[in-house]
C-alpha positions in Angstrom: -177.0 -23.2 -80.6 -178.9 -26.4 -80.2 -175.9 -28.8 -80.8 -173.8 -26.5 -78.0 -176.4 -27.4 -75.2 -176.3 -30.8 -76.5 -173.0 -31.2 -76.2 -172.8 -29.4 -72.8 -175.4 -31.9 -71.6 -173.5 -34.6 -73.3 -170.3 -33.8 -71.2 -171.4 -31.2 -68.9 -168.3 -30.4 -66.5 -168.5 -27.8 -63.4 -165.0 -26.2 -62.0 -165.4 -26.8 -58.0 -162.9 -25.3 -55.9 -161.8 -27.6 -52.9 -159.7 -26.1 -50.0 -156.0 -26.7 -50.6 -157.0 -27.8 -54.4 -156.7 -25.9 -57.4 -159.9 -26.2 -59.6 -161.4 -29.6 -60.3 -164.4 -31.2 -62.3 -167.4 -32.9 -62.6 -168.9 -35.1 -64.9 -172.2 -36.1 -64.7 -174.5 -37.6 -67.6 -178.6 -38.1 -68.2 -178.7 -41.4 -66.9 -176.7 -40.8 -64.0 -179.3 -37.9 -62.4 -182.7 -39.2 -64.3 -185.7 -39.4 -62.1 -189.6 -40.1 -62.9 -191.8 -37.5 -60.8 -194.9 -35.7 -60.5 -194.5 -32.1 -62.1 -193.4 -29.8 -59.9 -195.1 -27.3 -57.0 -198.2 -29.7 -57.5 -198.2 -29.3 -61.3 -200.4 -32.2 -63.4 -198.9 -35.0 -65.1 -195.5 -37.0 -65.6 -192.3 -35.3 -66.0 -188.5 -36.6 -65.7 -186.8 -34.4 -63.2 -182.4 -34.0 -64.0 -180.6 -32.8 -61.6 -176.9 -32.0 -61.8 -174.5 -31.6 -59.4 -176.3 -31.2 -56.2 -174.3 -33.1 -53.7 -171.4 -30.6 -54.9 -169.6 -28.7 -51.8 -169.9 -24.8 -52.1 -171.5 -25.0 -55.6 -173.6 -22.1 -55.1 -176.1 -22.7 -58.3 -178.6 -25.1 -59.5 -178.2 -26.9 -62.8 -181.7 -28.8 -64.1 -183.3 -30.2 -66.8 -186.7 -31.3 -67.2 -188.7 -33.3 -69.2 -192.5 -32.4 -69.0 -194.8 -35.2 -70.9 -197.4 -34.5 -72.9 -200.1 -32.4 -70.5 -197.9 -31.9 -67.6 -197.0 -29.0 -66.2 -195.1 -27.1 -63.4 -197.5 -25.7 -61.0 -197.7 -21.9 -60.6 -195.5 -20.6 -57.8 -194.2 -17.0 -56.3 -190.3 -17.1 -57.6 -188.0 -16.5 -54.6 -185.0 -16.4 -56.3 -183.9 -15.0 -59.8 -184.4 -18.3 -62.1 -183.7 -19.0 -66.0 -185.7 -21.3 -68.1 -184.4 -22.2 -71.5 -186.4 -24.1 -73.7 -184.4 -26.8 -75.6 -187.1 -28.4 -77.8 -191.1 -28.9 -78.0 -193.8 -26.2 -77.0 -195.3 -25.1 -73.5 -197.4 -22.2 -71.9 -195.8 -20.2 -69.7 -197.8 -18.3 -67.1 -195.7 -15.5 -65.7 -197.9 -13.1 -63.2 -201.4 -14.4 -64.4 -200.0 -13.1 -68.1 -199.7 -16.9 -70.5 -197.1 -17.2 -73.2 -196.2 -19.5 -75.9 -192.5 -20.7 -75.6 -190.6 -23.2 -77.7 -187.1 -24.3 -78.4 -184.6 -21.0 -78.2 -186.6 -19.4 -75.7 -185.6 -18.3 -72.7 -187.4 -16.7 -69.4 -185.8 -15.0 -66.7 -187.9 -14.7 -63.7 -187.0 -12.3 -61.1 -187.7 -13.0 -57.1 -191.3 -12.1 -56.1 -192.8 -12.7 -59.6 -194.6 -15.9 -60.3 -194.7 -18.1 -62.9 -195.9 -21.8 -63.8 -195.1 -24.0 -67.2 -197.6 -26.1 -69.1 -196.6 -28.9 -72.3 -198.5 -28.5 -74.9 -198.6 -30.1 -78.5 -197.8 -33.7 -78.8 -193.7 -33.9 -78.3 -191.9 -33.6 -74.9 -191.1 -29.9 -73.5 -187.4 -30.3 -72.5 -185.9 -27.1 -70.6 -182.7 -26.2 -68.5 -183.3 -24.6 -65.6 -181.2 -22.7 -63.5 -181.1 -20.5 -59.9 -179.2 -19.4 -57.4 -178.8 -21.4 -54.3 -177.6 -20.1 -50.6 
C-alpha cells in the first residue's frame, strides 16, 4: 500500500476536462508545490505544507500533503467540509471532538462537516499525511 502512495506522489497525474478538449493531465512533483509554514489554523511548530493542483480550472477537490516536524501540530478547528487524512508514515495525536487518538502510518480519518478535529506530531520522526476535501 505504502509503495502505491509513493508512487502516486512520485508521478501524481489528475484527468482535467477543458471545454472543447477531451481529458488531459497534470503532473506535478514535491519540489514543485513544497512550502515551509507555520502549522495550520494557528497550530505550534514547523511543518512543510504540499499542495497539488490548485491553480487547476474546475478541479473540484483538494489534494495535500503535509509534513508536521517534530512537536508541530495542526490546530483544532470545526470541519466544514467532509475531509480525509491518511497517515503515510511517523506517529501523531489526533483530537477529533475533544476525544485524542493515536494515529500512524495506514491510518486513515474521515471527518465529516460540523465535527472538529486537530493533529499533533509526536515521537521523534516526521508525521507525513495526504489530505483531501472537497472544494466549491
Amino acid at each position: 500500500m505504502m509503495r502505491v502512495l509513493a508512487f502516486l506522489l512520485l508521478t501524481a497525474a489528475v484527468f482535467a476536462q477543458e471545454p472543447g478538449k477531451k481529458g488531459g493531465y497534470i503532473i506535478q512533483r514535491d519540489a514543485d508545490v513544497a512550502k515551509s509554514e507555520r502549522g495550520p489554523h494557528d497550530g505550534p511548530g514547523q511543518t512543510v505544507g504540499y499542495v497539488f493542483f490548485d491553480k487547476t480550472p474546475n478541479l473540484r477537490f483538494s489534494f495535500r500533503k503535509r509534513v508536521l516536524k517534530p512537536g508541530a501540530g495542526i490546530g483544532y478547528h470545526e470541519q466544514h467540509e467532509d475531509e480525509v487524512y491518511y497517515v503515510l508514515s511517523g506517529r501523531g495525536v489526533m483530537t477529533l471532538d475533544d476525544k485524542p487518538y493515536d494515529v500512524a502510518a495506514g491510518t486513515a480519518i474521515l471527518t465529516r462537516t460540523g465535527s472538529s478535529h486537530g493533529l499533533k506530531q509526536v515521537g521523534s520522526d516526521d508525521l507525513v499525511v495526504i489530505i483531501t476535501y472537497e472544494t466549491k
